[in-house]
C-alpha positions as CSV (number, residue, x, y, z in Angstrom):
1,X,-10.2,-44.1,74.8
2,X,-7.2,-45.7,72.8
3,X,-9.5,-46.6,69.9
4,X,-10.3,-42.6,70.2
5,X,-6.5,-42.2,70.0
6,X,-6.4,-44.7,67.3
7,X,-8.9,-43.1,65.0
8,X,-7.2,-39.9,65.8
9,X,-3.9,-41.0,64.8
10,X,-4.9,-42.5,61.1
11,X,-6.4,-39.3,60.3
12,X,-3.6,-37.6,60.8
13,X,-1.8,-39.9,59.0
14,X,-4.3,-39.8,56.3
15,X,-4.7,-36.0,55.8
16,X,-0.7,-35.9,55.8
17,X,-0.7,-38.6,53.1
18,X,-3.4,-36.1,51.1
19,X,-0.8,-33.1,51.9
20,X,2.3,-34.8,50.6
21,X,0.4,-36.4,47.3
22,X,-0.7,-32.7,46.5
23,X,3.0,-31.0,47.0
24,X,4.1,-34.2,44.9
25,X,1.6,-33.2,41.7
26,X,2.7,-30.0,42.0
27,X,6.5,-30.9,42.2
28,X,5.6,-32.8,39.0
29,X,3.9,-29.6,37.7
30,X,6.6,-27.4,38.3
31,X,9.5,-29.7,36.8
32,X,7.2,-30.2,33.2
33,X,6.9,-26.7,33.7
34,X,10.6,-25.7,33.4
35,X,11.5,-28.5,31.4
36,X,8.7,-27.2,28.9
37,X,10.0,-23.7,28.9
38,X,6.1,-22.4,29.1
39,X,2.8,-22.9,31.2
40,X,2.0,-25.9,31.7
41,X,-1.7,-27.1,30.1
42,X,-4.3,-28.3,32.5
43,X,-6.1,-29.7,29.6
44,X,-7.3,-32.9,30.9
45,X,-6.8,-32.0,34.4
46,X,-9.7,-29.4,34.6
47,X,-13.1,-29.9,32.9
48,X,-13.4,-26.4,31.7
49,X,-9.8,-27.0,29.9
50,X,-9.9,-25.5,26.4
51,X,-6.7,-27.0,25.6
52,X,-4.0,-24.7,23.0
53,X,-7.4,-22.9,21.7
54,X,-5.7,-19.8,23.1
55,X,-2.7,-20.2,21.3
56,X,-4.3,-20.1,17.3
57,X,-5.3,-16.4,17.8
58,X,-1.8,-15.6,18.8
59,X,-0.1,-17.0,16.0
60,X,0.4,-14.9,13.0
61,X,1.8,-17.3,10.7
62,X,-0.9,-19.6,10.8
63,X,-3.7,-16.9,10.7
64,X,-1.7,-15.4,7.6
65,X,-2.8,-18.0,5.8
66,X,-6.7,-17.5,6.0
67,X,-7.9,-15.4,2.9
68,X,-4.5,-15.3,1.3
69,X,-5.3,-15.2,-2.8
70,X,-1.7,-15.3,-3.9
71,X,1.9,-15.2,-2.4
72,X,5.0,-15.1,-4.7
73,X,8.7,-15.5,-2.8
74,X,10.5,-15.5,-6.3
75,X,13.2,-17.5,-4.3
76,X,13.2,-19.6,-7.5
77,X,10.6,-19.1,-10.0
78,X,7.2,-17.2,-10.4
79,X,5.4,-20.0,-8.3
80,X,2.1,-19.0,-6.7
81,X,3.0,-20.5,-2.8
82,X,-0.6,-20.1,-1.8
83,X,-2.1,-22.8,-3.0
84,X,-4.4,-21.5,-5.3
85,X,-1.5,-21.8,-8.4
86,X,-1.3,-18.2,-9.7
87,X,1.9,-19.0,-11.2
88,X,3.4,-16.1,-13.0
89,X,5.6,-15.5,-16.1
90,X,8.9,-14.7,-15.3
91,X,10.0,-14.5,-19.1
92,X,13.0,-12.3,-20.1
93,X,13.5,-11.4,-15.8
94,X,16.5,-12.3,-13.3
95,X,16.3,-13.4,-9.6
96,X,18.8,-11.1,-7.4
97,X,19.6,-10.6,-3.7
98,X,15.8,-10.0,-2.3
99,X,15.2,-9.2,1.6
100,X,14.5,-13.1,1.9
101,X,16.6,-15.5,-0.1
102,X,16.1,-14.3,-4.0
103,X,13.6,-11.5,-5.1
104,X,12.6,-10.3,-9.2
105,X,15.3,-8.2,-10.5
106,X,13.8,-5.4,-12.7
107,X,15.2,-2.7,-14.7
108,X,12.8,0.5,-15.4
109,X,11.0,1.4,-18.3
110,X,10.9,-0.4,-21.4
111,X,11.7,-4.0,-20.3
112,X,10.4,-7.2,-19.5
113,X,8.1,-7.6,-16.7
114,X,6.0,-10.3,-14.4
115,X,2.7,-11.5,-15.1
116,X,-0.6,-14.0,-15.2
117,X,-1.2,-15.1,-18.7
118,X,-4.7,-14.9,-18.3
119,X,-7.2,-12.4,-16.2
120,X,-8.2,-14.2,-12.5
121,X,-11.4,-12.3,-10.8
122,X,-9.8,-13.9,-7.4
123,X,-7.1,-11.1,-8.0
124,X,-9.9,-8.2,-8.6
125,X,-9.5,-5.8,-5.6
126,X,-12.2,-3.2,-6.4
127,X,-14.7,-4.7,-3.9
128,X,-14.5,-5.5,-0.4
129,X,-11.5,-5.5,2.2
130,X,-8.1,-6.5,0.6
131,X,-4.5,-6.1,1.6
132,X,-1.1,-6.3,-0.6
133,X,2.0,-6.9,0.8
134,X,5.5,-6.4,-0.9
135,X,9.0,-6.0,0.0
136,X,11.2,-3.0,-2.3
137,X,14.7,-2.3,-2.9
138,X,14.8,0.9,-5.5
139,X,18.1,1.9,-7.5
140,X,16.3,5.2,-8.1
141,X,12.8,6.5,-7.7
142,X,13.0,9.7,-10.3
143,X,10.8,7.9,-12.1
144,X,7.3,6.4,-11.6
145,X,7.3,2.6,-10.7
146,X,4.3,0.1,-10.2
147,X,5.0,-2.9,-8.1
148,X,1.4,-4.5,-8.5
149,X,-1.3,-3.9,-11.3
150,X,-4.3,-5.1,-12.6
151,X,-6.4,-3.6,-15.1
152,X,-4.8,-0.2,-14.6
153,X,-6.7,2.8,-16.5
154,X,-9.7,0.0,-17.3
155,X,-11.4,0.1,-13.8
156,X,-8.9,-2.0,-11.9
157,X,-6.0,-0.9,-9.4
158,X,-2.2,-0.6,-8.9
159,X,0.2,0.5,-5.8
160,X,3.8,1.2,-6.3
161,X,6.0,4.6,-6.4
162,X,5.2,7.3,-8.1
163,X,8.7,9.9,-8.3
164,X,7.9,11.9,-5.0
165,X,5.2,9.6,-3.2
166,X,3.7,6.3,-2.9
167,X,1.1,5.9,-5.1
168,X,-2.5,3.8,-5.3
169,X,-5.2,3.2,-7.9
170,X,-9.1,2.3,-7.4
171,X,-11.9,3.1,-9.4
172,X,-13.5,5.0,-6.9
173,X,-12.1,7.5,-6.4
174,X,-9.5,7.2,-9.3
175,X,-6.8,7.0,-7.0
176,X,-3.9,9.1,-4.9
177,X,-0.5,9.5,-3.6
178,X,1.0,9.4,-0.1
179,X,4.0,11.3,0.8
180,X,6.6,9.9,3.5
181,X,7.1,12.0,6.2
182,X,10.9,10.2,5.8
183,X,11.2,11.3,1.9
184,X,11.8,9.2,-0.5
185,X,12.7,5.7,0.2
186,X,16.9,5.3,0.2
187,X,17.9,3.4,-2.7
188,X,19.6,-0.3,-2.7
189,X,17.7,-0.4,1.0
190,X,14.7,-3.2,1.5
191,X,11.4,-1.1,2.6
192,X,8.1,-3.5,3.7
193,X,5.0,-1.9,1.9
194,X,1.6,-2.6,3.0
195,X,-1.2,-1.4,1.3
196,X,-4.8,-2.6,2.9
197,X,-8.7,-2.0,2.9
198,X,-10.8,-2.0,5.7
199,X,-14.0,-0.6,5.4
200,X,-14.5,2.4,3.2
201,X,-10.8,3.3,4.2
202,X,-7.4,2.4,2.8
203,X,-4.2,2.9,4.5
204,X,-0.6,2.7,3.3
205,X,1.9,1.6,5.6
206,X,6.1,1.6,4.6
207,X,8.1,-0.1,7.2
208,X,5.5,-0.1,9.7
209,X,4.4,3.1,9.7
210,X,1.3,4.6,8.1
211,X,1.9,7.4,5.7
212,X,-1.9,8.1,4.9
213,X,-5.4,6.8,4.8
214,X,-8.0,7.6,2.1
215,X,-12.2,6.8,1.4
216,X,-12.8,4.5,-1.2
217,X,-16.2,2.6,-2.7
218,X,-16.9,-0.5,-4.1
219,X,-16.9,-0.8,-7.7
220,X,-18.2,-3.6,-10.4
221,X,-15.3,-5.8,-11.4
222,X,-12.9,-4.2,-14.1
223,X,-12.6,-5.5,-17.6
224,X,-10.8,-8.9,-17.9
225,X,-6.6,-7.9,-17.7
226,X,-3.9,-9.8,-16.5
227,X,-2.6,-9.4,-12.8
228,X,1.1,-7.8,-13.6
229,X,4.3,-7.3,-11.2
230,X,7.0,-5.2,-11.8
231,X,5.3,-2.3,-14.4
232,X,2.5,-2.2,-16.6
233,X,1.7,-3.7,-20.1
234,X,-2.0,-2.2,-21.6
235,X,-3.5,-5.7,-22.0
236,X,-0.8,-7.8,-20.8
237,X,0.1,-7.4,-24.9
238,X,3.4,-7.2,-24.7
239,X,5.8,-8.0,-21.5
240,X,8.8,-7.4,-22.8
241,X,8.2,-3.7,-23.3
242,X,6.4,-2.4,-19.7
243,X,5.8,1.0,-18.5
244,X,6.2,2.2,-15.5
245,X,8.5,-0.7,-14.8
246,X,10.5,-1.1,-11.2
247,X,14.8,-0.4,-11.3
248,X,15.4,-2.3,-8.6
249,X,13.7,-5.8,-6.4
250,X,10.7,-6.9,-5.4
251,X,10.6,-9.4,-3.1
252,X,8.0,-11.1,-1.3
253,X,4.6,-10.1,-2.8
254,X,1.6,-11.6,-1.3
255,X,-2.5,-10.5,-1.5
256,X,-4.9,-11.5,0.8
257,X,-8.8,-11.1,0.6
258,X,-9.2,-8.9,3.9
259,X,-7.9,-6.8,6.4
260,X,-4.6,-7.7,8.3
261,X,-4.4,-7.3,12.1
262,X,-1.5,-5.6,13.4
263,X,0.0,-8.0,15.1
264,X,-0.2,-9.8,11.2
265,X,1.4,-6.3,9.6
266,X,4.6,-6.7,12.8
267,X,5.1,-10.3,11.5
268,X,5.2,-9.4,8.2
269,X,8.0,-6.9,8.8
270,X,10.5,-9.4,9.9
271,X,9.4,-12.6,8.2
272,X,8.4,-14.0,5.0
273,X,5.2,-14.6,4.4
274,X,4.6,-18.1,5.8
């Protein structure tokens, strides 16, 4: 009988033991948990753990940097931040305010502009998923104004502003305009422009919001022409005398080889591209 009670007793005491070790790991938990400021991982703890695996597809600026072909901040210079060193000419041009840090200062038709001094196929966009990415401050926009070119009128493509409606240029079809529902975009104001292929359909979207979609093909690539920011120059001949050339900033110009996602395009609209 009192070796029953005995047994007895150091189970109890043993199963209370088990009870207070468990609300002590989870005291633990709970404490790393608010001194964290997040959920705490059980990576480690639990076999199946996957660890921070859920975290990389909700992170925009590290997913922004897959497929990215070129990204100019012009906080200083013409430097290519994407690591594939696109560097561009910034000859005869001014940095200014931009919507982060400094932006390319342009002044309309007839002056200098941005561009490669040779033709890169990485910056063809006439086959395949592609989107481009710019911020714009306009003085006016009476006048037509491309933001990005290459090989305009020789099989290649453009977006920008074209005196009533944002314009685009593919080979096929030959191109198009979207009008704002909001009108034309108010002058010395910042507007986020993104311009993107997905599929057979591209889609233009000005701070945030979609103004038009349109069906487009693949084409060959276009004949060899510098990549150009801020107007056009036929042949990248002459810089100093563009047409179509932006009054006003661009800031923040990036092109990626695919599709973004939207939670990509909502980053985008409040950051610079990382």
């Amino acid at each position: 009988m009192t070796a029953g009670l005995r047994l007895t007793g150091a189970l109890q005491s043993a199963s209370l033991r088990g009870v207070i070790l468990r609300r002590t790991i989870w005291g633990l938990g709970a404490l790393l948990l608010c001194s964290c400021g997040g959920a705490l991982s059980t990576a480690g703890l639990d076999a199946g753990g996957t660890g921070d695996a859920a975290s990389d597809g909700n992170d925009p600026a590290g997913s922004l940097r897959g497929a990215l072909a070129g990204a100019w901040s012009f906080d200083v210079d013409g430097k290519d931040h994407s690591g594939n060193a696109l560097d561009l000419d910034l000859r005869g041009l001014h940095l200014a305010t931009g919507r982060f840090g400094k932006g390319l200062q342009l002044a309309g038709g007839g002056t200098p502009i941005a561009q490669r001094p040779i033709d890169d196929p990485s910056l063809n966009l006439t086959m395949g998923d592609f989107t481009v990415s710019f911020w714009i401050s306009f003085n006016m926009t009476g006048a037509a104004q491309f933001v990005a070119v290459k090989g305009y009128n020789v099989g290649g493509w453009f977006v920008g502003w074209a005196r009533t409606a944002w314009a685009y240029g593919l080979p096929s079809p030959a191109g198009g305009t979207f009008s704002d529902p909001g009108g034309s975009p108010a002058p010395g104001v910042f507007h986020h422009v993104v311009f993107e292929r997905s599929g057979d359909t591209v889609e233009l979207f000005v701070d945030s919001t979609s103004v038009g979609t349109a069906t487009v093909h693949d084409t060959p690539a276009p004949t060899q022409a510098p990549f150009q920011v801020g107007g056009f120059a036929p042949g990248g001949v002459s810089v100093a005398m563009g047409q179509s050339v932006v009054d006003g900033v661009v800031d923040d110009l990036a092109i990626w080889h695919r599709a973004l996602a939207a939670d990509e395009r909502a980053y985008l609209a409040t950051h610079a591209v990382p």
